[in-house]
C-alpha positions as CSV (number, residue, x, y, z in Angstrom):
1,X,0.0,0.0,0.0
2,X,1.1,3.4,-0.7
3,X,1.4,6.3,1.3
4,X,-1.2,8.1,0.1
5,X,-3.6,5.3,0.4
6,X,-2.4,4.4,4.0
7,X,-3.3,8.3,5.1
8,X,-6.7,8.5,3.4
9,X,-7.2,5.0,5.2
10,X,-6.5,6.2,9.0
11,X,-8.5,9.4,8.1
12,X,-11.6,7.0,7.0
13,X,-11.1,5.0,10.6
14,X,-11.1,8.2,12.2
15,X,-14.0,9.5,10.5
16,X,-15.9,5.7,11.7
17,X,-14.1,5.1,15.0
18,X,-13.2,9.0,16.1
19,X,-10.0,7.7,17.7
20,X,-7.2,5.4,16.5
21,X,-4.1,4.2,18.5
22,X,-0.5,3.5,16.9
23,X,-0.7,0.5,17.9
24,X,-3.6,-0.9,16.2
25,X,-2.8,0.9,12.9
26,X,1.2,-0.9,12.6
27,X,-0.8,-4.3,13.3
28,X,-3.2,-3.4,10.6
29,X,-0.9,-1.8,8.1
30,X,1.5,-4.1,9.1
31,X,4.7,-1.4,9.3
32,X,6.6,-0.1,12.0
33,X,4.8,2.3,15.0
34,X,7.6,4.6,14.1
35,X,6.2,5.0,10.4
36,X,2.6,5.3,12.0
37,X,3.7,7.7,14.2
38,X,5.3,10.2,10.9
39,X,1.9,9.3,9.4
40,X,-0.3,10.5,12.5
41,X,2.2,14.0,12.6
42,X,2.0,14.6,8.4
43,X,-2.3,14.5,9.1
44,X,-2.1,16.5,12.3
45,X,0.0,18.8,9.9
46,X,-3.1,18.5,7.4
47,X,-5.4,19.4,9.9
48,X,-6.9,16.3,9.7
49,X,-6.3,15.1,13.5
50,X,-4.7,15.8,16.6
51,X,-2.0,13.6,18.1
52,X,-2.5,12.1,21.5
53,X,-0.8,9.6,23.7
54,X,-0.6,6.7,22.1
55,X,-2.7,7.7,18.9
56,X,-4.9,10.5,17.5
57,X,-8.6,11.9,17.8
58,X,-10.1,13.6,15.0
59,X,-9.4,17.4,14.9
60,X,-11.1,19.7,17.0
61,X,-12.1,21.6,13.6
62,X,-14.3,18.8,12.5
63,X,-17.2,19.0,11.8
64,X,-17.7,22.2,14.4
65,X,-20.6,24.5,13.6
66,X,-20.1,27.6,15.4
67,X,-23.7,29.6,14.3
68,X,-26.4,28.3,16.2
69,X,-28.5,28.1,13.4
70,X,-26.4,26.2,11.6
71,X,-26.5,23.4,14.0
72,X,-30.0,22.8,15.0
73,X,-30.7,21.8,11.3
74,X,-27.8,18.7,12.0
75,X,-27.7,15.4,14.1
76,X,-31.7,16.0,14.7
77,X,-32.6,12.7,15.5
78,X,-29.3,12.5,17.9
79,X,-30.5,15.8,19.7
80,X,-34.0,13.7,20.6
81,X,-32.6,11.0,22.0
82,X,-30.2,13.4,24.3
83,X,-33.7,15.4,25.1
84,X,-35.6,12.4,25.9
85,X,-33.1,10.8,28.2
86,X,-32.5,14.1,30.1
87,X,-36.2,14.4,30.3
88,X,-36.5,11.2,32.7
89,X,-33.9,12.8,34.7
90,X,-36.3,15.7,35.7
91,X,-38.7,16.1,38.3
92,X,-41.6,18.1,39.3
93,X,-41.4,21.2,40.5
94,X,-37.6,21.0,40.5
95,X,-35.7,24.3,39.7
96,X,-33.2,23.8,36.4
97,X,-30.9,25.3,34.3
98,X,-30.5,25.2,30.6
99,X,-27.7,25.7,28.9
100,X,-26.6,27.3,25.3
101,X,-27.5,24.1,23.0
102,X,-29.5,23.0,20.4
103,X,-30.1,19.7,22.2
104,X,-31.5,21.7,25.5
105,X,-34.0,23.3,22.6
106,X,-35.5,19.8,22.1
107,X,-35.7,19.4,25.8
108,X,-37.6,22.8,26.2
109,X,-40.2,21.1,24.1
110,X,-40.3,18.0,25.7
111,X,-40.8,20.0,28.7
112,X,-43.2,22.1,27.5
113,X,-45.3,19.0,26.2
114,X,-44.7,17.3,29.5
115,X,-46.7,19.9,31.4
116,X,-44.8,19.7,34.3
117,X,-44.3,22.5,36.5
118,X,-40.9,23.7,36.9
119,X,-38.8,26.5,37.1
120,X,-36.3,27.0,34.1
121,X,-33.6,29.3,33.9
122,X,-31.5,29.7,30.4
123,X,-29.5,32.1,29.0
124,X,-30.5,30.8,25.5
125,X,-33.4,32.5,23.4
126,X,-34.7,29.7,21.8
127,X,-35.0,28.0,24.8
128,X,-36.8,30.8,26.7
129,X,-39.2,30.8,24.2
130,X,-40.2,27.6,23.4
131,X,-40.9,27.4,27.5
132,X,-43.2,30.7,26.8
133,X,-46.0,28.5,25.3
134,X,-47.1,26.9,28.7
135,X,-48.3,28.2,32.2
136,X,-46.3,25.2,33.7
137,X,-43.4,26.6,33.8
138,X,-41.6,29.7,35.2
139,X,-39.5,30.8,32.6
140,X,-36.2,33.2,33.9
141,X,-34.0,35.1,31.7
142,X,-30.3,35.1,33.0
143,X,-29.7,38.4,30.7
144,X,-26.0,39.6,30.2
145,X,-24.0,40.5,27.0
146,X,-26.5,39.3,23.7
147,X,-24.0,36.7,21.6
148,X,-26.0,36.7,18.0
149,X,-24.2,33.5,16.7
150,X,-25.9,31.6,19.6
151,X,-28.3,34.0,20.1
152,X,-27.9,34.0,23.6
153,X,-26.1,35.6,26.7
154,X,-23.0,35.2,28.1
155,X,-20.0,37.2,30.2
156,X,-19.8,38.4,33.6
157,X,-23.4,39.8,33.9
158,X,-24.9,36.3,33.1
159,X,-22.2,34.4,35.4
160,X,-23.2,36.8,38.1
161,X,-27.4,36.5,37.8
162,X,-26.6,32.9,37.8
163,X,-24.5,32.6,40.9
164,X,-27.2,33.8,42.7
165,X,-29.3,30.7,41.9
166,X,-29.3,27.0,43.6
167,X,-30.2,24.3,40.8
168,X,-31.5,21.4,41.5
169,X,-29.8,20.4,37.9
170,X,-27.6,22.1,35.5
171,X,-27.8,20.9,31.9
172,X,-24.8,21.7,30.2
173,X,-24.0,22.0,26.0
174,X,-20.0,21.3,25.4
175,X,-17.9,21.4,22.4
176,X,-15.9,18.4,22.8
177,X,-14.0,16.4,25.4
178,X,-10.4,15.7,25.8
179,X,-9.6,12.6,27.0
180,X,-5.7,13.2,27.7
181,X,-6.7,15.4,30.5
182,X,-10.3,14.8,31.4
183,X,-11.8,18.4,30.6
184,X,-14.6,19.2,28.9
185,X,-14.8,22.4,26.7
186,X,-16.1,24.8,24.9
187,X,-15.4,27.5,22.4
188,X,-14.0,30.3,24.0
189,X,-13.7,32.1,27.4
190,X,-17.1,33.9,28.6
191,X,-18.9,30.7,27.4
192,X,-16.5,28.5,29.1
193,X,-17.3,30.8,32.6
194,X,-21.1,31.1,31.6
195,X,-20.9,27.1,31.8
196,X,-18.6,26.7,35.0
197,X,-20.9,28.9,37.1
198,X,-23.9,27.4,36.1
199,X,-21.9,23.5,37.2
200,X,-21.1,25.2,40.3
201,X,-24.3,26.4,41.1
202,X,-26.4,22.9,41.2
203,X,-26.6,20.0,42.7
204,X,-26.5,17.8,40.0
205,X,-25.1,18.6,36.3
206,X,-24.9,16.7,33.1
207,X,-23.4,17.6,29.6
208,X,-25.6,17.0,26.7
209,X,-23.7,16.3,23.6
210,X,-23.7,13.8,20.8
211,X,-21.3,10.6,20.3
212,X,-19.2,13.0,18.0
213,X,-18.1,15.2,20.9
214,X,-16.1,12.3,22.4
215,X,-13.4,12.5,19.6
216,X,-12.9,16.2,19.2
217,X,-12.6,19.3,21.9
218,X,-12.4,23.6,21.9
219,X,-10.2,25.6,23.2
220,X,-11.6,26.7,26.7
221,X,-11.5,23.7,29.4
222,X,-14.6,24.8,31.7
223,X,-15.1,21.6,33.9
224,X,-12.9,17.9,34.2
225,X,-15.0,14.6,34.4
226,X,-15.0,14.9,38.6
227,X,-17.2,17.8,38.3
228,X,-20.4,16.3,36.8
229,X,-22.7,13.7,37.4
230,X,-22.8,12.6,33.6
231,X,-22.6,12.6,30.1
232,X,-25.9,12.4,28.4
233,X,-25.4,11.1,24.9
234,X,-27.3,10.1,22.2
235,X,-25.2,6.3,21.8
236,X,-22.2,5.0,23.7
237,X,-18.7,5.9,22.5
238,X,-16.5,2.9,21.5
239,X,-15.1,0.6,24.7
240,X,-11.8,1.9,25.1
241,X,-13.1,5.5,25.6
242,X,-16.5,4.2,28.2
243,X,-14.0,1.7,30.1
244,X,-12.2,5.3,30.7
245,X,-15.1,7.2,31.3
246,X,-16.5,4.6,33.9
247,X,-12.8,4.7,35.9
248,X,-13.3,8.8,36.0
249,X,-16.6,7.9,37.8
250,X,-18.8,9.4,34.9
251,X,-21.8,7.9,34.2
252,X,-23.0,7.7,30.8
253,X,-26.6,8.1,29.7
């Protein structure tokens, strides 16, 4: 096999498996780690992964979606599934927070067709409006600095409304995870702080992301694994990545 045909090969396994390891690929290719290893730094080069210990994940650029527009018309059916399981997690007349994310969107309706009565904060527009349509539910604006590509609010304003709050549960969107060091992230700084004060303030917190998110992570590490309850997904990630999960004391969803 060529090199040429060896690369596009490791970037199709990526694209199926969202992580690879060294040693699996020399077995497979059936040449030397060390050739592997020049292989996995000429596509981190590309911008086609990043290089971990003992393998590669896909790169955080793919397939991010940064407008929030953009991404509720993607992974629709994955979103419901994420919805409906963080839908059982809720209970009457509980006081929650929902976080920047299309999935949370889908949970606003769920809750909204639930009919039961709750109080919702957000700092997400979409959100606050879908939880409009019923009497069953307090709906609270967290207000702060408007960000029009999520069209939502962020920044020190926001982080202080919502430190003033005690959440019963925190449900929390997230760009990615990075399983070198534990952390989950996000994009950028005032979301990152938006997130971490909403973690701190509640008693139990989950992230909602899809399977994707395991493979790739942003620039902005706003929690580690020890700081949530769970991870609610819409399928489990492949066993190498749950097995480490499950030591971290994460429960998956």
């Amino acid at each position: 096999m060529f090199t040429e045909e060896r690369l596009d090969s490791i970037v199709q396994m990526l694209r199926q498996d969202g992580r690879v390891k060294v040693r699996d690929l020399s077995e497979f290719f059936q040449v030397t780690e060390d050739c592997i290893r020049k292989d996995l730094k000429v596509l981190e080069n590309a911008g086609k992964l990043k290089r971990t210990y003992g393998g590669a994940i896909l790169s955080q650029d793919y397939p991010l979606q940064r407008d929030v527009i953009d991404r509720r018309l993607v992974h629709v059916e994955e979103k419901n599934v994420i919805a409906r399981k963080a839908l059982e997690l809720i209970r009457e007349n509980e006081t929650i927070f929902l976080d920047i994310s299309t999935s949370n969107i889908k949970l606003a309706e769920l809750l909204v067709e639930s009919r039961k009565h709750l109080v919702v904060v957000s700092n997400m527009i979409d959100i606050l409006q879908v939880l409009a349509k019923t009497a069953s539910i307090t709906a609270i604006g967290t207000g702060g600095t408007m960000h029009r590509t999520v069209n939502g609010f962020m920044g020190i304003a926001t982080v202080e409304f919502i430190k003033q709050y005690s959440f019963d549960r925190a449900f929390i969107g997230s760009c990615g995870v990075d399983m070198t060091d534990s952390s989950i992230t996000t994009l950028g700084a005032e979301d990152g702080l938006t997130k971490r004060a909403a973690v701190m303030s509640s008693r139990h917190k989950y992230i909602v992301m899809e399977r994707d998110k395991f493979y790739y992570n942003d620039s902005y590490k706003f929690a580690h694994f020890d700081d949530i309850d769970g991870i609610i997904t819409d399928s489990l990630p492949d066993p190498e990545t749950l097995k480490s999960l499950e030591a971290a004391g994460v429960c998956i969803y």
